[in-house]
Backbone as ProteinMPNN parsed JSONL, in Angstrom:
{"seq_chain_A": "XXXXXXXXXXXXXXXXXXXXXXXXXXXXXXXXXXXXXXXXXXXXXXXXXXXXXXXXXXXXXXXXXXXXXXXXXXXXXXXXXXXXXXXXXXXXXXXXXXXXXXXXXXXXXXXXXXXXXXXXXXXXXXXXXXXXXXXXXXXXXXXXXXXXXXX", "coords_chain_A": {"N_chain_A": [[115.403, 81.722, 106.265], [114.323, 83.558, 103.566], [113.034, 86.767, 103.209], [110.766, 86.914, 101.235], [110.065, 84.74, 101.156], [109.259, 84.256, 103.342], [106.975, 85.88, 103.361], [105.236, 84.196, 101.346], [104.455, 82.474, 103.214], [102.348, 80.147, 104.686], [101.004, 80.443, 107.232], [101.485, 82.785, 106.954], [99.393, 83.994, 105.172], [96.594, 85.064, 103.77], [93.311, 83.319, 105.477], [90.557, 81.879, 104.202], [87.908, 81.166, 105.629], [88.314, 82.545, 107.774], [87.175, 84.907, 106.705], [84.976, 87.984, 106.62], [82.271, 89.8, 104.92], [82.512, 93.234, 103.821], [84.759, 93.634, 105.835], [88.205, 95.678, 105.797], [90.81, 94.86, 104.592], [93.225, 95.88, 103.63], [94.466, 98.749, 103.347], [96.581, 101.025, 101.124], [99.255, 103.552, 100.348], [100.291, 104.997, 97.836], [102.993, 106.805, 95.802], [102.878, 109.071, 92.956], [105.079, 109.982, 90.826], [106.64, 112.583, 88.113], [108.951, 110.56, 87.329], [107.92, 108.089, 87.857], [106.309, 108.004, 85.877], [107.794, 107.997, 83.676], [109.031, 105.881, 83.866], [107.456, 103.821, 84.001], [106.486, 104.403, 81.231], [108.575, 103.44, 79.639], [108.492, 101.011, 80.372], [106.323, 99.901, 79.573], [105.958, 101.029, 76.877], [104.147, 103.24, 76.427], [103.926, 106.01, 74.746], [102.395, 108.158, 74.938], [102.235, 111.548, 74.883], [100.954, 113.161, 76.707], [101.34, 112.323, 78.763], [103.677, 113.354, 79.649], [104.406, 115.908, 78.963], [103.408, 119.18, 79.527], [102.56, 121.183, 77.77], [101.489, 120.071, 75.512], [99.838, 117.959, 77.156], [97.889, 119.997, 77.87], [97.006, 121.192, 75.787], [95.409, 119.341, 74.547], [93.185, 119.232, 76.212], [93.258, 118.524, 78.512], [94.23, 118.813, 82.061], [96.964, 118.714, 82.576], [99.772, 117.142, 82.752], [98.958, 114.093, 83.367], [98.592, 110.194, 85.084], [99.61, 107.444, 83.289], [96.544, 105.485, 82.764], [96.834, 102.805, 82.994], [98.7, 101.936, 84.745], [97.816, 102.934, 86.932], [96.206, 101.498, 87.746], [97.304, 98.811, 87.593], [98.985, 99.61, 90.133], [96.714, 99.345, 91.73], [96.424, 96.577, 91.519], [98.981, 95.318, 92.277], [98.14, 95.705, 95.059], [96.517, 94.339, 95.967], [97.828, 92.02, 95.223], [100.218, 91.67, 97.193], [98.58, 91.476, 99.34], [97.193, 89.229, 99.059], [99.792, 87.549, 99.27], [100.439, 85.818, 96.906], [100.871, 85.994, 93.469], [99.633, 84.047, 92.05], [97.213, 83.607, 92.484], [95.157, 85.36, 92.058], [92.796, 85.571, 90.66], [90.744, 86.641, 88.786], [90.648, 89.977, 87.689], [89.392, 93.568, 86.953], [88.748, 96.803, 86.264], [87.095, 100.126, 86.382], [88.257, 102.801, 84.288], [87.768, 106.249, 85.71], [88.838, 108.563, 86.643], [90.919, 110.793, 85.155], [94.444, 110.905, 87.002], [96.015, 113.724, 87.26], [99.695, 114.799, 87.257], [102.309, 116.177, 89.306], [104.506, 118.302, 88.622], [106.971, 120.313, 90.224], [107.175, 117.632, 92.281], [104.653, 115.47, 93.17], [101.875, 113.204, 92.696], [98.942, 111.519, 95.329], [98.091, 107.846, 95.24], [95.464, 106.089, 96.412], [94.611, 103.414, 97.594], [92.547, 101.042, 99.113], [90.945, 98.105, 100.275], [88.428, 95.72, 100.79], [86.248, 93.044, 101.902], [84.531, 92.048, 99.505], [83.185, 89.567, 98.902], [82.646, 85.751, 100.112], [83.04, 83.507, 98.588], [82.736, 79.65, 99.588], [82.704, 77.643, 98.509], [83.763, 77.803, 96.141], [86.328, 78.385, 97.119], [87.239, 81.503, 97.159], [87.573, 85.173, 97.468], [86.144, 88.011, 97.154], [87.482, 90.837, 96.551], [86.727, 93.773, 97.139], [87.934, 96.871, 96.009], [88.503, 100.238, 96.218], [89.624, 103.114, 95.223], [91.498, 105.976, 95.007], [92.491, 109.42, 94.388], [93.817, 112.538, 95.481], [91.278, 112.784, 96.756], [89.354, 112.077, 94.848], [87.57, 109.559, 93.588], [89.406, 107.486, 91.37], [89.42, 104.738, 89.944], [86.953, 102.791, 89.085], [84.297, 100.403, 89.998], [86.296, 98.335, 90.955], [87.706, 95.25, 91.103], [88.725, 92.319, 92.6], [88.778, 88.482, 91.834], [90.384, 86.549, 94.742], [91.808, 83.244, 94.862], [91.94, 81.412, 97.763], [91.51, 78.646, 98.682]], "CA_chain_A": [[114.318, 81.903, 105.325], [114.563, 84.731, 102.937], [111.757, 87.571, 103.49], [110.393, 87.142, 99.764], [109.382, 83.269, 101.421], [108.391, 84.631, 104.719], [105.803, 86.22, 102.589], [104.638, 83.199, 101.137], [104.854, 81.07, 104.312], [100.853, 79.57, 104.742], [100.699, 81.011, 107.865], [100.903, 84.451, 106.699], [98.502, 84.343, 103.976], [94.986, 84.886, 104.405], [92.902, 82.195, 105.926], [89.284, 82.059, 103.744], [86.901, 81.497, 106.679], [88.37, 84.243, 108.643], [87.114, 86.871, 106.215], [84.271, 88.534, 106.51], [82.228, 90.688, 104.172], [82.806, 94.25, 104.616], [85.82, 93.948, 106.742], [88.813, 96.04, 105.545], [91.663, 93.741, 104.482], [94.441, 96.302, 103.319], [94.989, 100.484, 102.888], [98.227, 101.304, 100.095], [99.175, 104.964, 99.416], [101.335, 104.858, 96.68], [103.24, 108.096, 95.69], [103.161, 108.7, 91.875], [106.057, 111.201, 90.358], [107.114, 112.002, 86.8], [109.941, 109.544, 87.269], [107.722, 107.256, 88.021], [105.747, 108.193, 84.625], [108.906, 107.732, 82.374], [109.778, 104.298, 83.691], [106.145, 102.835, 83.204], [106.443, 104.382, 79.606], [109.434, 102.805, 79.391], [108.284, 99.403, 80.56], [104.883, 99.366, 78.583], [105.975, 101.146, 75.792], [102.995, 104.066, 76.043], [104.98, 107.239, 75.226], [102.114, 109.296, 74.491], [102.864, 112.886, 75.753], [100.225, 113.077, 77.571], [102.01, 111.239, 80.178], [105.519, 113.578, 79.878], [104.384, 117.124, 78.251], [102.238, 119.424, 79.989], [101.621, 121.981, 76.654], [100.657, 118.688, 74.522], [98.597, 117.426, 77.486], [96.987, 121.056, 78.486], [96.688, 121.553, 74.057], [94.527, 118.305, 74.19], [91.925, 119.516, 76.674], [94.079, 118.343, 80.154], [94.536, 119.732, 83.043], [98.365, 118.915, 82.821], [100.231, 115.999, 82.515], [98.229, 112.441, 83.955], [99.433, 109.294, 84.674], [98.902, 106.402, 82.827], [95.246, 104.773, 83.344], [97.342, 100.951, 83.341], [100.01, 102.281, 85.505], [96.967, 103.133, 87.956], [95.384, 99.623, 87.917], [98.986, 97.983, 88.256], [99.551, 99.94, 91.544], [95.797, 98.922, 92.929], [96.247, 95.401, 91.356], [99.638, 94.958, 93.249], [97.866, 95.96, 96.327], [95.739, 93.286, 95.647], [98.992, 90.35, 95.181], [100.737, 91.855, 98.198], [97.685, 91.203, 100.602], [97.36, 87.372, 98.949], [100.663, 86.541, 99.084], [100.809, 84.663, 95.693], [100.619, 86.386, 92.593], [99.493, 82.697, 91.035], [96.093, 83.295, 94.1], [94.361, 86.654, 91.568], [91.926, 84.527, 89.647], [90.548, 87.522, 88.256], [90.486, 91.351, 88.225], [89.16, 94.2, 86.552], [88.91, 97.733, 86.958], [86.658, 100.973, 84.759], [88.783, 104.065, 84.496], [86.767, 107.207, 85.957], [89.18, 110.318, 86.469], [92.693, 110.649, 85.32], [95.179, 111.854, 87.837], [97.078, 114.77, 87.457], [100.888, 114.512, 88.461], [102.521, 118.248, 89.213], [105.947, 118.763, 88.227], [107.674, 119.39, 90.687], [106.145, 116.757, 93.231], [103.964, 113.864, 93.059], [100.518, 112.388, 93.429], [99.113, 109.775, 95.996], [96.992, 107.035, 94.718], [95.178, 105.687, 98.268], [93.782, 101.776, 97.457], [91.757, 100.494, 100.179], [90.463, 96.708, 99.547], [87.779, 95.09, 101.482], [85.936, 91.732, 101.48], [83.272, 91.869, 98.8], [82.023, 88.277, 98.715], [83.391, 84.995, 100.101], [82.764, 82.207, 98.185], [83.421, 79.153, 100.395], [82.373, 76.421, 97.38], [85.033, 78.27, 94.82], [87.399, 78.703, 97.602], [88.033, 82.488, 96.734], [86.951, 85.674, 98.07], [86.058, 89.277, 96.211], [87.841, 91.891, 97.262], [86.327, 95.12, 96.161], [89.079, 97.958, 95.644], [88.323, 101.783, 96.184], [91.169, 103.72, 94.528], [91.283, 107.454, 95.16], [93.614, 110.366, 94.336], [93.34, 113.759, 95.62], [89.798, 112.791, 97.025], [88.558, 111.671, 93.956], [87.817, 108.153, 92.834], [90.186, 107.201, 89.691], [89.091, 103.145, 89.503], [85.313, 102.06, 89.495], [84.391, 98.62, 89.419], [87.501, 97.702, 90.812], [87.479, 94.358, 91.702], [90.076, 91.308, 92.027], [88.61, 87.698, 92.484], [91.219, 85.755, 94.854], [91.393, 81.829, 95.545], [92.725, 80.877, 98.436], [90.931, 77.775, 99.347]], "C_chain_A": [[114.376, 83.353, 104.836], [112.959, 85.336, 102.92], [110.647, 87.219, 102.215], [109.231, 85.403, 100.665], [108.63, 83.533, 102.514], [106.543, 84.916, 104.059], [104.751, 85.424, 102.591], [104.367, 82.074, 101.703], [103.008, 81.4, 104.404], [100.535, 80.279, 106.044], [100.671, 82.81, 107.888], [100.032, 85.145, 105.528], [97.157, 84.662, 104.464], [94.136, 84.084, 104.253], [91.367, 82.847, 105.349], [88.145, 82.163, 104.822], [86.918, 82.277, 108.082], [88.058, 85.28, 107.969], [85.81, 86.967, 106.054], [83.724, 90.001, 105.53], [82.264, 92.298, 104.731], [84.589, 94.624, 105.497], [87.455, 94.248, 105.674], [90.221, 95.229, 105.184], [93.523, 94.621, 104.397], [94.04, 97.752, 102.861], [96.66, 100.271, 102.472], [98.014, 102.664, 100.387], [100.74, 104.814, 98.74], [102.05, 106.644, 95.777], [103.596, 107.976, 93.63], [103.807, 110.169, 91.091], [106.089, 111.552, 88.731], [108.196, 110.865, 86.748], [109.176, 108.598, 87.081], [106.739, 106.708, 86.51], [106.574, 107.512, 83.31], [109.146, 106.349, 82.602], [108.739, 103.666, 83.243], [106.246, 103.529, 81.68], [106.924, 103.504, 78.57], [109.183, 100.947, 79.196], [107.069, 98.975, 79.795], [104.694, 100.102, 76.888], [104.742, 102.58, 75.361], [104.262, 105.518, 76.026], [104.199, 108.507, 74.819], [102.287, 110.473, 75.545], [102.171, 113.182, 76.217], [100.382, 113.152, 79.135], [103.592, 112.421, 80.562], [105.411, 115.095, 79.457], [103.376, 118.008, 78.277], [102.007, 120.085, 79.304], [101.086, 121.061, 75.705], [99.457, 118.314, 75.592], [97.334, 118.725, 77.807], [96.365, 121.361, 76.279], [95.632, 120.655, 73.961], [93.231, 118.428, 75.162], [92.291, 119.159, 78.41], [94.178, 119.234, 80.516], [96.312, 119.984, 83.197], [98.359, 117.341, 82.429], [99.494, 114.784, 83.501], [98.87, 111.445, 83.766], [98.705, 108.208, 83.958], [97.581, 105.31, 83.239], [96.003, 102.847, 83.813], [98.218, 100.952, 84.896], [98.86, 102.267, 87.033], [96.232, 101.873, 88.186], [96.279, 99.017, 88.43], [98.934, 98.339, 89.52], [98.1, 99.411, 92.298], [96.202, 97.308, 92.913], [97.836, 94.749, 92.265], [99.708, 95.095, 94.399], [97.699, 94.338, 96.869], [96.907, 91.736, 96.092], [99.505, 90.55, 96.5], [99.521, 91.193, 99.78], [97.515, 89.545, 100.431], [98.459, 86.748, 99.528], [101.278, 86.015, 98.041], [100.284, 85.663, 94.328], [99.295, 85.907, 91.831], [97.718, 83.191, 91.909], [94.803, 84.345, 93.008], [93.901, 85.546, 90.536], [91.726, 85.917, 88.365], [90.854, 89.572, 88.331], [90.486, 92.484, 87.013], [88.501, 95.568, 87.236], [87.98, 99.102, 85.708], [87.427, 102.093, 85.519], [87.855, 105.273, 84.825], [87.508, 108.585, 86.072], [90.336, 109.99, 86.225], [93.51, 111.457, 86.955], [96.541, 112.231, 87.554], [98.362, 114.473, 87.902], [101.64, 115.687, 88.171], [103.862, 117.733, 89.1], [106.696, 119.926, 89.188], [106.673, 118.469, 91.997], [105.581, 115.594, 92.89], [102.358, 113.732, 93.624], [100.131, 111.242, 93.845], [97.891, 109.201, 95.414], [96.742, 106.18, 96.11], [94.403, 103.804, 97.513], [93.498, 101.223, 98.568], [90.992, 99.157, 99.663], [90.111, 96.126, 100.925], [86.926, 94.231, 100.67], [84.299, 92.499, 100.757], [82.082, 90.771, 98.706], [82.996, 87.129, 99.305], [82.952, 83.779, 99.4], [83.369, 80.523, 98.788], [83.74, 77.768, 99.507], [83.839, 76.493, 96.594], [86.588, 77.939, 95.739], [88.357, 80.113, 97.327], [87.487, 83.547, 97.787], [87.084, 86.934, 96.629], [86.39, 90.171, 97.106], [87.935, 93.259, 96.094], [87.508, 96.285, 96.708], [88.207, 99.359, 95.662], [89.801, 102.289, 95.993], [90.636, 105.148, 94.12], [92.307, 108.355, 95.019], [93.384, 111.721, 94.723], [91.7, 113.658, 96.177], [89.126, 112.227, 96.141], [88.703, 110.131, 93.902], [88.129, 108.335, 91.121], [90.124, 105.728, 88.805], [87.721, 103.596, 89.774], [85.17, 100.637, 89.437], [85.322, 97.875, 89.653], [87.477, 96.266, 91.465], [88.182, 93.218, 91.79], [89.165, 90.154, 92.826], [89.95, 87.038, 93.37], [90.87, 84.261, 95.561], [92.326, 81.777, 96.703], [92.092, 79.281, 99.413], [92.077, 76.712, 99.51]], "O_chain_A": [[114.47, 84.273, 105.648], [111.947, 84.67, 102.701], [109.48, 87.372, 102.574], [108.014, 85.223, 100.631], [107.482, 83.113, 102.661], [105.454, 84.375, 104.256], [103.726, 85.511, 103.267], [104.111, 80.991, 101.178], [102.477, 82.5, 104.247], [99.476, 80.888, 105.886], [100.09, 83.67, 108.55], [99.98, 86.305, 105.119], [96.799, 84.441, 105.621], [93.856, 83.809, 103.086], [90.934, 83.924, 105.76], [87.487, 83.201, 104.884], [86.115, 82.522, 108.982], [88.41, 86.418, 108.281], [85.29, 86.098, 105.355], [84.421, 91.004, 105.38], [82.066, 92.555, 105.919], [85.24, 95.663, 105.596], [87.873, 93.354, 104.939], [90.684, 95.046, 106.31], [94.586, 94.207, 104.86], [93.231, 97.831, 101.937], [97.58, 99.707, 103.065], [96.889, 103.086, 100.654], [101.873, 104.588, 99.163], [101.26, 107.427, 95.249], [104.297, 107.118, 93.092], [103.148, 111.18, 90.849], [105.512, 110.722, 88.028], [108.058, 110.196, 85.724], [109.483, 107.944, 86.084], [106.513, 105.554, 86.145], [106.186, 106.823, 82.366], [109.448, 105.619, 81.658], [108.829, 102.972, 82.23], [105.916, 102.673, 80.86], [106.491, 103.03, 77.52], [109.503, 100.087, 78.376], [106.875, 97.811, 79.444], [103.824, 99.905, 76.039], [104.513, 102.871, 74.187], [105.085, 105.88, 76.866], [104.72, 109.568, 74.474], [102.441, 110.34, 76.759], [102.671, 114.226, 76.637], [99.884, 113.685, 80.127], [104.351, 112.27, 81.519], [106.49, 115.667, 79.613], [102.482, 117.96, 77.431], [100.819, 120.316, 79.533], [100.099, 121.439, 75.074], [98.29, 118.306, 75.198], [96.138, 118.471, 77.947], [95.244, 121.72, 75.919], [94.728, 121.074, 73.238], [92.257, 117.729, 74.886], [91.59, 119.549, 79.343], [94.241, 120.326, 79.952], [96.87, 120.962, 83.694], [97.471, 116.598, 82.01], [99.811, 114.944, 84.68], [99.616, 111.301, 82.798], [97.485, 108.049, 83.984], [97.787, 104.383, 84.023], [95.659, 102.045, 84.68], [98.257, 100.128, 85.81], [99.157, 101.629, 88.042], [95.707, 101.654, 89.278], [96.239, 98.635, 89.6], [98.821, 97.378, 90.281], [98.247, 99.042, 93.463], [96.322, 96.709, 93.982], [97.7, 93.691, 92.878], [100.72, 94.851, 95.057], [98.283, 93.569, 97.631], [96.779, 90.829, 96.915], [99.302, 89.562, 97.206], [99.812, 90.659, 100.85], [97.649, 88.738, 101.351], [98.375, 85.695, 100.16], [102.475, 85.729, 98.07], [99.106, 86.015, 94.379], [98.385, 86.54, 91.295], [96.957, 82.509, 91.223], [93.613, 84.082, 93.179], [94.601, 84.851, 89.799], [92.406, 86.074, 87.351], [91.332, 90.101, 89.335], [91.379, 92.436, 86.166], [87.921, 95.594, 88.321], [88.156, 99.064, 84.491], [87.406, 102.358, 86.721], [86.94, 105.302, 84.001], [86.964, 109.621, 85.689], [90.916, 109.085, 86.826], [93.06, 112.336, 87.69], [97.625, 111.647, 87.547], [98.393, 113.86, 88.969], [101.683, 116.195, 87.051], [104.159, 116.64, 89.582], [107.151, 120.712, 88.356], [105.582, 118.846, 92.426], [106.214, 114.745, 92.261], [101.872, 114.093, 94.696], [100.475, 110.163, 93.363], [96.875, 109.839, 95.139], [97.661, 105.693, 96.769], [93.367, 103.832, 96.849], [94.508, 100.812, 99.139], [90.427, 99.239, 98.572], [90.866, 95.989, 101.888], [86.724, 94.301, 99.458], [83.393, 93.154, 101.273], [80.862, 90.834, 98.552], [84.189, 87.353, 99.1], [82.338, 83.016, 100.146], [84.487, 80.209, 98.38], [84.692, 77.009, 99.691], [84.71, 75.633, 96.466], [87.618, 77.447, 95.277], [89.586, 80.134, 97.263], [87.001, 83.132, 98.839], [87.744, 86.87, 95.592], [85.843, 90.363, 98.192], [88.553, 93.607, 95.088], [87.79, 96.366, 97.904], [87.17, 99.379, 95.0], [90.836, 101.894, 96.531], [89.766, 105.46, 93.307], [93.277, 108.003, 95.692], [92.447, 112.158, 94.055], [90.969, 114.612, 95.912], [88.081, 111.737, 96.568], [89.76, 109.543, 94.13], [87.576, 108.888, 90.17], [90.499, 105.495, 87.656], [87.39, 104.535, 90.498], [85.922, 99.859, 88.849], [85.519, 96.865, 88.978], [87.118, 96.32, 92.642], [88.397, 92.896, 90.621], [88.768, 90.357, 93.973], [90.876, 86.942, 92.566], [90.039, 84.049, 96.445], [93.496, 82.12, 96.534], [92.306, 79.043, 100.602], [91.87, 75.671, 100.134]]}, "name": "protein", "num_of_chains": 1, "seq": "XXXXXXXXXXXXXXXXXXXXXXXXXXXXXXXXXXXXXXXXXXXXXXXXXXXXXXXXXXXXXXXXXXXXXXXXXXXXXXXXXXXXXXXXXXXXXXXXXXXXXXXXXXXXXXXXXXXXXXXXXXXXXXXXXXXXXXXXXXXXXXXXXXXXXXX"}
């Protein structure tokens, strides 16, 4: 059995009436570089300089170069699939942007995603798992929130 299936084997998913609200489900820290800036540009097509040019982003009222607000959802929201299991399992999920984060040249910044049980719905067969997403201390998501089914 190839690891990718292990994954998705029923016994390693998470079982709905084992989760309790409150209870911690999954901590990420995700390291975010310029490299890692240029390829999401690359892959979504955003090439404002913002993202790549710290006298354009410090000229526009920045502190320096920031990474992309999507790029920062993506990394909580694949917290999110990794703890399901199933991509197909994220009913919903939405997220409000609140601070950009900075990424230093040379080096990198960590984005921390922590996801605990918000709500279980036992009718729907899902649960809410509320997202805290922090960089440098700060919160950079609000509202972050991903319904998942797993009934």
């Amino acid at each position: 059995m190839s690891e990718h299936n292990e994954v998705l084997d029923r016994g390693t998913r998470p079982v709905l009436t084992e989760l309790e609200v409150g209870t911690e489900l999954f901590s990420r820290t995700y390291p975010v570089d310029r490299d890692r800036l240029v390829r999401y540009a690359g892959a979504s097509g955003d090439f404002n300089p913002i993202h790549y040019n710290d006298r354009f982003a410090v000229e526009v009222g920045l502190p320096g170069v920031i990474a992309h607000g999507m790029l920062t959802m993506g990394l909580a929201g694949s917290a999110v699939v990794d703890w399901a299991g199933d991509p197909g399992a994220v009913a919903e999920y939405g997220v409000r942007f609140t601070r950009p984060i900075q990424v230093p040249d040379p080096g990198s910044a960590e984005v921390q995603v922590v996801g605990k049980v918000g709500a279980v719905d036992l009718g729907e067969g899902s649960v809410r798992v509320d997202l805290t997403v922090t960089s440098g201390g700060a919160t950079v998501l609000a509202k972050a929130q991903a319904v998942v089914r797993l009934g």
